[in-house]
N, C-alpha and C positions, 0 to 999 in steps of 0.2 A: 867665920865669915857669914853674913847673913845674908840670907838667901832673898832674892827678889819675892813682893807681895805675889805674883803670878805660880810661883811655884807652888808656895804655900799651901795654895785653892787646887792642886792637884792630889790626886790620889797616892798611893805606894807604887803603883803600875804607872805611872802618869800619865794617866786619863785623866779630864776634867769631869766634873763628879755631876753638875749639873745638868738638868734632861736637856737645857735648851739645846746644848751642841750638838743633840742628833739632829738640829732643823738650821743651826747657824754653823757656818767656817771663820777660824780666829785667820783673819790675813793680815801682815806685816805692814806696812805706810813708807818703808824705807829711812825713815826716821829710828835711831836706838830707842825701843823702852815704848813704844807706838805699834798699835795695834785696832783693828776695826773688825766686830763682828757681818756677815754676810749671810742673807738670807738664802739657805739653797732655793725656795723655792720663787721668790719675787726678784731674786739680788739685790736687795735694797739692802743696803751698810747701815751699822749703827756704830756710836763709839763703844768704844770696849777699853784700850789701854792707852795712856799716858805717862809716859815718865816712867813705865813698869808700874805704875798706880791704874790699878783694876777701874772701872766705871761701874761694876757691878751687873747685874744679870735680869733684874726685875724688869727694864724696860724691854728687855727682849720678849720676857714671859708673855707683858702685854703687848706685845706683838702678834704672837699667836693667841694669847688666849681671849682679846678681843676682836678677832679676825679681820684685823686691819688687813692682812696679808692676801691681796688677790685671788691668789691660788687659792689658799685655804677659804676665802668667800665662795670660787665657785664649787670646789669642792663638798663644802658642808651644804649650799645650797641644792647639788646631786645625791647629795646624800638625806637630804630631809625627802624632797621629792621620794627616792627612791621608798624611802621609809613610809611617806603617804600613800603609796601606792599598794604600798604590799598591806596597809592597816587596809586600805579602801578594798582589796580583794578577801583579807580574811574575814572583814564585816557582813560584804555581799554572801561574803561563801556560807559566814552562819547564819545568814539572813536568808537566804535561800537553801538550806541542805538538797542536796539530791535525794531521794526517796523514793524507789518504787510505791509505796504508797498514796503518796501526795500527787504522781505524777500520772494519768491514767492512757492503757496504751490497749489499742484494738486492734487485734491479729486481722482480722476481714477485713477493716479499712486500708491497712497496710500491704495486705496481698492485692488490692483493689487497686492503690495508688502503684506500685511496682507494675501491676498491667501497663495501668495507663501511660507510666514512663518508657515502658518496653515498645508500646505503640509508637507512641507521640517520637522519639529519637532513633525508631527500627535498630535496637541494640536487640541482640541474639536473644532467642528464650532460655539457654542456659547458662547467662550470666547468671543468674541465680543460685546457680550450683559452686560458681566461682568460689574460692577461698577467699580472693581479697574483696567479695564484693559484701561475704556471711558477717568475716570482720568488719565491716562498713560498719552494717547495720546492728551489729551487737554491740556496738560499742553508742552509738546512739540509745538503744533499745538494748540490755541484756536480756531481755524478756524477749524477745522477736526470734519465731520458730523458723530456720532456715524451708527455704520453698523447694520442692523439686519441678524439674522443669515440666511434667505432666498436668501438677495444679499448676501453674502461672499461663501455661497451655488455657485448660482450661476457663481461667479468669478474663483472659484476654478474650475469648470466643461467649464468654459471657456478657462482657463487654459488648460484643458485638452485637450480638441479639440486641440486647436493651434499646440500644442505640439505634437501631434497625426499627424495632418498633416505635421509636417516637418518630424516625422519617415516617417512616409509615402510613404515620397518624399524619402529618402535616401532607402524602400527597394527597392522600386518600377526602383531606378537606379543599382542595385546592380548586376554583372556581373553573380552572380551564384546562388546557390538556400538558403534555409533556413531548418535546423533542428530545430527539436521543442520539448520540457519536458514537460510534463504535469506534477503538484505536486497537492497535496490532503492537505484543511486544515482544520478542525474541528469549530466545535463551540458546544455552549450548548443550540441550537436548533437542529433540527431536520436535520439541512441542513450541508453540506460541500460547501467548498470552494477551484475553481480550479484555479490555477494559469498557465497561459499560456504562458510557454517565447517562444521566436524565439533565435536564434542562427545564424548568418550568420557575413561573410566578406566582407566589400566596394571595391569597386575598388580601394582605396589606402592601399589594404589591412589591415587593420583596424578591430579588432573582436570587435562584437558587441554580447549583450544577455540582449534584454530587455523584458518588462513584458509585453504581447501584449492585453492583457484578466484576467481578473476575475470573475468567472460568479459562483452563487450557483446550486447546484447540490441538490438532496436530497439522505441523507446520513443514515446510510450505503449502500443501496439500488441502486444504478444507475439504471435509467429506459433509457427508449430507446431517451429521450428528450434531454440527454445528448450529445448524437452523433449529433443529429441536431445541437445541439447550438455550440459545436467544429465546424463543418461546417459552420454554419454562421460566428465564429468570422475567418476562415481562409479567408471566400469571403469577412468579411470587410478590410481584409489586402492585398487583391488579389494574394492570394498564390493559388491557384487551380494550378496542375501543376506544382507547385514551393517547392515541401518540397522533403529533400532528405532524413532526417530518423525521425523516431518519438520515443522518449525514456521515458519512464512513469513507474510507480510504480506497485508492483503486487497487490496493493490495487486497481486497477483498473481494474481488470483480472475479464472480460467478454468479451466471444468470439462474443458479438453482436459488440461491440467497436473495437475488434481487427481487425474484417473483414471491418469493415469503414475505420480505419487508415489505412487497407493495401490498398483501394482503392484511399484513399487520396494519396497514394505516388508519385512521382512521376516516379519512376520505377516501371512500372508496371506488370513484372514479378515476379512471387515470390520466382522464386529457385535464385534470381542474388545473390549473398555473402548468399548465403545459407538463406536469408528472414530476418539476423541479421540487417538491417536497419530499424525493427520494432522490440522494444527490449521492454523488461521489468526489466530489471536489472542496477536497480540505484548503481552505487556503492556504494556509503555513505550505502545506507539505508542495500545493505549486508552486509557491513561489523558490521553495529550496528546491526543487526539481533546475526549475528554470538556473538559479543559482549554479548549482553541481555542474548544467553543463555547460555554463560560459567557460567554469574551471577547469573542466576537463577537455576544452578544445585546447585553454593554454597551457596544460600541466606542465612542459617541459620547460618554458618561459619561465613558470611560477617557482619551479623547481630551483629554478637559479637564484629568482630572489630571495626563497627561503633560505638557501645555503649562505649567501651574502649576508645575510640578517644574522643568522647562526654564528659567521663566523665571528662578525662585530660582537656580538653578545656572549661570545665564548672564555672572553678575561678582562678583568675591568682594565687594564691596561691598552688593549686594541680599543677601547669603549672610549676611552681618555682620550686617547690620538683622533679618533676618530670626532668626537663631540670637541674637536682644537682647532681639525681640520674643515670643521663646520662653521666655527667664527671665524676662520681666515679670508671661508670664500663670501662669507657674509649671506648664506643661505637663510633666508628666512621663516621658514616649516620649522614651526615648535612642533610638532609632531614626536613623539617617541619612537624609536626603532623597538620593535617587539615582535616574538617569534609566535606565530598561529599556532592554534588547537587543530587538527587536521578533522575533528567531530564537529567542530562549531564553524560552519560558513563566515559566520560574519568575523570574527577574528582573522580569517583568512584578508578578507577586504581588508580589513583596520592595518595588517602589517602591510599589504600592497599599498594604500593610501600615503602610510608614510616612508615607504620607500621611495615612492614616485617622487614627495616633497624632498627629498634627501638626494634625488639620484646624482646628481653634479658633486658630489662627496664622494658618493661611490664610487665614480669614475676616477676621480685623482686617488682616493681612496687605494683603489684595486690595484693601481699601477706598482706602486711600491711596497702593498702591503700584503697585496690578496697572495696565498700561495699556488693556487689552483685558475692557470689563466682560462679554462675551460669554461669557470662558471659569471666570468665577466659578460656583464647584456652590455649589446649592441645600441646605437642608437634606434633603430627601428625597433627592436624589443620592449625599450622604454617607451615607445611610444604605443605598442599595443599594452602594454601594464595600465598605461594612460585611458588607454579607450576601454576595456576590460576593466577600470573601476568605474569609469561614467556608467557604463551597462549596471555592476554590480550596485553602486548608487542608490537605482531606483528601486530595485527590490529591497536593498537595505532599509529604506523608507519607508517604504508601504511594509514591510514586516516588523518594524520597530513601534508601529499601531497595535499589534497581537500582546506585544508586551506590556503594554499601559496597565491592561488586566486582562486578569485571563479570563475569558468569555464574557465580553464585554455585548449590552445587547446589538441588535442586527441592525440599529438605526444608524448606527454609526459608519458604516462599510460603503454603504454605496458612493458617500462620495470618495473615498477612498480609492476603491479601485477603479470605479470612471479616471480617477485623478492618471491612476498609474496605466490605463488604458491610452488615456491622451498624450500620457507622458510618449509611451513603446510607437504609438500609429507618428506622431513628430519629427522622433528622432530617427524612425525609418526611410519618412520621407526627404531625410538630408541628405542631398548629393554626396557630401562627403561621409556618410556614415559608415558602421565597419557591420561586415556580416554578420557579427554576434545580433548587435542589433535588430536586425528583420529577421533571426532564428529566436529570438525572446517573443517579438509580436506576434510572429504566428502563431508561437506554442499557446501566449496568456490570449490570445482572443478564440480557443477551444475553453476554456475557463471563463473567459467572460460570457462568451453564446448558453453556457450551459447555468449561469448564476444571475445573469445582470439582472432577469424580469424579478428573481425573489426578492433581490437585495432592493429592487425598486420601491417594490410595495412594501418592505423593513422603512424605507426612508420618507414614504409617504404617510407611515404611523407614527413619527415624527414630528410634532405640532407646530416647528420652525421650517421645516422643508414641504410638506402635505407632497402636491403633485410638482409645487411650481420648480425644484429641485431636478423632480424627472425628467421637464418639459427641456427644461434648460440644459442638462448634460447631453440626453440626448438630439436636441438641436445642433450642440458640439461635435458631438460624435457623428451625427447619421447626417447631418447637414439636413438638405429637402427632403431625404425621405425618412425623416423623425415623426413624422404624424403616425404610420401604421405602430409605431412600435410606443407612441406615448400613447393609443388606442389600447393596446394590448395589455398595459399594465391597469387601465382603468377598468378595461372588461372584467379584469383580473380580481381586481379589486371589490367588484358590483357579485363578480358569481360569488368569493367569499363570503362578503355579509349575506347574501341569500341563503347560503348553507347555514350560518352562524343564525340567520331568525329563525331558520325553522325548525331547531335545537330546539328552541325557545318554548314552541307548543305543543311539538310530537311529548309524549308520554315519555316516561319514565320506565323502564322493565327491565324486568331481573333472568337473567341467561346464564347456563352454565360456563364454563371454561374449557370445553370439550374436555382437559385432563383433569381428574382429581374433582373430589367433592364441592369443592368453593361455589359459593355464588356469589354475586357482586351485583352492585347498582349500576346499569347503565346510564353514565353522567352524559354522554352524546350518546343519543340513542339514530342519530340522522347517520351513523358508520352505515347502517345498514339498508339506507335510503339511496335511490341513486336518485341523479339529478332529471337525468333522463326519463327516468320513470312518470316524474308528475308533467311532464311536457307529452308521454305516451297515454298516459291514462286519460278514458275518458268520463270522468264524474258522474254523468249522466248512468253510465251502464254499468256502474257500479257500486255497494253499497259497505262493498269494506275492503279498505286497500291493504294488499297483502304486503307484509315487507320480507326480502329477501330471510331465509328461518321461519316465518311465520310468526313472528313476534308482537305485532302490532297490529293491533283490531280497531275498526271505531273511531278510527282518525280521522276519516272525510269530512268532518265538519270543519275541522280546526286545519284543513289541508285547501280546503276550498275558501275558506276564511285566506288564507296568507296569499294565494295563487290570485285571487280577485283585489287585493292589495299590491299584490306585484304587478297585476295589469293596469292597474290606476295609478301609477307611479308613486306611490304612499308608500310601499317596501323601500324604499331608497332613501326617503325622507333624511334618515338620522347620520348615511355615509356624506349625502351633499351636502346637509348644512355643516357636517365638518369640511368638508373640503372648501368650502364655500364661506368660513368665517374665516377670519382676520388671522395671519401668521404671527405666531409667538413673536417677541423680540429673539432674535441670535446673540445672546448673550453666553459667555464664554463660561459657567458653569449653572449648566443647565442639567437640571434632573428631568429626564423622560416620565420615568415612573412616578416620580410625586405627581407632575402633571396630568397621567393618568388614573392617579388615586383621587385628586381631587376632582377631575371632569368623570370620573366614574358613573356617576351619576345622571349629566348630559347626554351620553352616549350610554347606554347599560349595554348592547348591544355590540356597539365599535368597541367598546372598551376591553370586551371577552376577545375577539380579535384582534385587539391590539394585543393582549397580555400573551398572545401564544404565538402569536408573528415577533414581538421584539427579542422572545427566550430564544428564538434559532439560533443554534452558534454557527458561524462562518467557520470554523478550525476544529480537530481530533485535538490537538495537542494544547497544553498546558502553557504560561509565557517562559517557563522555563525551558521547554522545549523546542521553540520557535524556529533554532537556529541549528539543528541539530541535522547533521549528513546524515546520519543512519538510523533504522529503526532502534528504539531503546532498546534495553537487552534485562531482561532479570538473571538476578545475579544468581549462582549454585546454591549457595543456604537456603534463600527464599524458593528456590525451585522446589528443592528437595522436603519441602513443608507439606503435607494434606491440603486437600483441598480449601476444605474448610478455616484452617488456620490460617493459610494465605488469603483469603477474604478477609477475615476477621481484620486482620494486621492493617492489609492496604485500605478498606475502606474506613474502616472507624479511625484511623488515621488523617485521611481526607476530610469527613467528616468534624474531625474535633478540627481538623486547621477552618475549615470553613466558617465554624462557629467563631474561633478567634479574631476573627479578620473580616466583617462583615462588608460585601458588598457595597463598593464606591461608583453610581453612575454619575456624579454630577459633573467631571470632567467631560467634556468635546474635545475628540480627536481633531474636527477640522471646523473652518470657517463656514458661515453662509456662503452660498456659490454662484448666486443670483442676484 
């Protein structure tokens, strides 16, 4: 019998002999002697058998082997890629070999850069000693000699020096003087931690506020070693002479300190602006003063809502119901439910704020859901959460000005706090107000009595506001009896530039620094002139005016010169035609300090008094720490550093961020006001 054509084309084993059937399946048609090849990988059919008469194999082949076949298009097309890729890396790779030779690598520069990163990100100093950090950098660099933490010690406090001396050099040129903050920081030893900035303007008028000092103290306590070491770190910056105000915290309130700073000043009268150039009122830290205790009259109230907020936020399921039950009742408050920082005040507000918008949630809310009927508020609780954020409100506002930037200059404040003074004395005066209320105005107007005249004369160096700013608040404020006290800022204003001209003639002389060899140029040589003096003295009967040390000889020409100028009203000249010409437009990004770089010139005189009146800072604190309940704290590791090292770190630190981020005055906190 003869066998069907199909069998033929099989092997002994019957297997079909051709490669195509590893990629085709022979299937049957239902038909006897009928058969269609099947593509595994497209299923696309082809004929194959007829009658048991084969079709042959060839068009399969050209199936796959002209990649008609989908699969096999995308396929080869991953795999050509694939294959370009890997020729394109081994071309690069012999195109570029690696080579310690070719490629050149500086151990200094590299312990140099590792400082500076240890700085700049406060990572430990002996990360260096890390295993996985040696591996990093060998693997970058086989050549790179692991550091022990002694040398990166060292590099870092090299760092610092350097760094140190180009301040240095920039205060040491600077045309006018330097205000200074002292701030307080905690630890969980025994000591505090004082942070010393300066405050001052370049001659390309430029504000600056770097960290000059960090030195521990022992805490709470300050003993008398304290004063000394402010001393010393002022003669290592050569400021004797040279500070214009000094602004500190009343955590520092001992009158042994205060009578040093007041010698350190460099006005050495005490009645000039009423002695307000030695202050003790941070703003930030009032207005969290004032903050803390509206919160602590309601802690128990607050307590509730915090636990209510907790609970909702305690499983996204209660969060579901809850955010369901919010569209049913059709409560309006987009507001977020959110649980406060118990460190940061204002998060505290933010979660009251939206509780209040939510509280009709809560209420149905708690009925069926809360487990703890205890911590359900009351209507009348709701309603003091109510009046307890209007209070918290306004300091929220007036302290979210600190944050725009951090030491922002002192022209900007006055209206500011006028604004949150009108705001407190208003809302006092409403029948219906609650007694947080009138316990926030009396606390902030000890703050305002103790600030308002400096921040006047900051707003009157102001080329948009001058006096008419002052006239006009305090008409606000004092109603009819605003004339003594718009008097007092301009008298204010007239004894400054007097001191400020006679800068200008007295001599130049060189004085020791009672400690240590240094001498230095006295740049205001008038510290040591009182005012009072040339109003005692009588010219006639005498032929050399002595200044307080003995330091200055010879001067009665150039003293009787200014004094006969001041009597012909010619000393005044250059403060009234400033006050007296035309106010800026108030335009909403105004630069102070270009304004006074360009009118430099106009004024040479106002202008040295403008540059050291605008550096005042209003605030200790950073915008970072605006909002912050408690004193900062330095952390164990950093305590447990040398003296030395812990400066190095925190200021060349400060210092490189200030360089990053140059100083932005052209924004205005607030509108014209008149």
């Amino acid at each position: 019998m003869k066998l069907p054509v199909s069998e033929t084309r099989r092997g002994k084993h019957g297997r079909k002999k051709s490669h195509v059937w590893e990629h085709f399946d022979e299937v049957t048609t239902g038909e006897p002697g009928c058969a269609k090849a099947v593509c595994r990988r497209c299923k696309r059919s082809f004929a194959y058998m007829k009658d048991y008469r084969q079709s042959g194999t060839s068009h399969l082949k050209r199936h796959l082997a002209l990649g008609t076949c989908q699969r096999n298009l995308q396929a080869n097309h991953h795999r050509a890629n694939t294959g370009a890729n890997l020729l394109l890396h081994k071309k690069q790779a012999r195109a570029k070999p690696y080579s310690n030779s070719t490629i050149s690598f500086d151990q200094v520069h590299c312990n140099d850069t590792i400082a500076k990163m240890i700085i700049l990100h406060d990572y430990p100093l002996h990360i260096v000693e890390h295993k996985g950090f040696i591996d990093f950098a060998r693997a970058l660099q086989p050549r790179f000699i692991p550091l022990s933490l002694n040398t990166v010690q060292g590099d870092c406090v090299a760092i610092y020096l350097r760094e140190k001396q180009n301040l240095l050099n920039l205060i040491d040129g600077i045309p006018g003087r330097i205000n200074l903050t002292l701030d307080l920081w905690t630890s969980n030893q025994t000591s505090g931690y004082v942070f010393l900035r300066g405050h001052f303007i370049d001659g390309d008028w430029n504000l600056h506020h770097p960290i000059l000092n960090v030195f521990a103290v022992p805490f709470p306590d300050l003993d008398g070693s304290f004063n000394q070491t402010i001393v010393a770190c002022l003669r290592g910056w050569n400021l004797k002479g040279r500070l214009f105000s000094v602004l500190f915290d009343k955590l520092f309130s001992n009158e042994a300190l205060m009578e040093s700073m007041r010698d350190l000043l460099s006005l050495k009268n005490p009645v000039i602006l009423n002695g307000q150039l030695l202050r003790q009122s941070c703003y930030a830290r009032v207005l969290s003063c004032l903050a803390l205790d509206s919160l602590w009259a309601m802690q128990e109230t607050i307590a509730k809502v915090r636990k209510s907020v907790q609970y909702v936020k305690s499983s996204q399921s209660l969060e579901e119901r809850f955010l369901k039950l919010k569209q049913q009742l059709q409560v309006p408050c987009k507001m977020n439910l959110l649980v406060d920082d118990k460190n940061k005040w204002d998060t505290v507000y933010h979660m009251l704020v939206a509780a209040c918008g939510l509280k009709e949630v809560f209420s149905c809310f708690d009925i069926y859901d809360h487990p703890d009927d205890t911590m359900l508020l009351s209507i009348d609780e709701w309603k003091q959460v109510e009046n307890l954020c209007a209070c918290l409100k306004l300091l929220y506002d007036a302290a979210k000005t600190l944050t725009i930037q951090s030491y922002s200059t002192a022209n900007l404040f006055f209206p500011e706090v006028s604004k949150l003074k009108v705001q407190l004395t208003e809302a006092s005066q409403d029948p219906y107000c609650c007694s947080l209320i009138i316990s926030l105005q009396e606390k902030f107007d000890v703050y305002w009595r103790e600030s308002c005249f400096i921040l006047a004369i900051a707003a009157a160096m102001d080329p948009r506001y001058k006096m008419k700013l002052v006239e006009s608040t305090f008409a606000k404020i004092f109603g009819e009896n605003a004339e003594p006290w718009i008097r007092t800022v301009e008298n204010s204003l007239q004894e400054l530039f007097l001191e400020y001209s006679i800068i200008q003639v007295l001599p130049f002389t060189e004085t020791n620094f009672d400690i240590g060899n240094e001498n230095m140029m006295k740049t205001d040589a008038f510290q040591e002139v009182s005012l009072d003096a040339f109003q005692d003295v009588s010219l006639d009967d005498a032929s050399i005016f002595h200044v307080e040390d003995g330091l200055v000889e010879d001067g009665l020409s150039d003293i009787e010169f200014y004094i006969s100028d001041f009597t012909n009203q010619q000393f005044k000249s250059e403060l009234t035609e400033y006050l007296e010409d035309p106010l800026e437009p108030g335009v909403q990004e105004f630069n102070v300090l270009s304004w006074w770089r360009v009118n430099g010139s106009k004024y040479p005189t106002l202008s040295r008094m403008a540059s050291d009146i605008l550096s005042m800072p209003v605030s200790t604190l950073s915008a970072d720490s605006i909002f912050d309940t408690e004193i900062r704290k330095m952390d164990s590791y950093r305590s447990s550093l040398d003296s030395l090292t812990l400066e190095a770190l925190i200021c060349t630190k400060d210092w490189f961020h200030c360089e990053s981020k140059p100083f932005d005055v052209s924004h205005s906190l607030v509108k014209m006001q008149y």
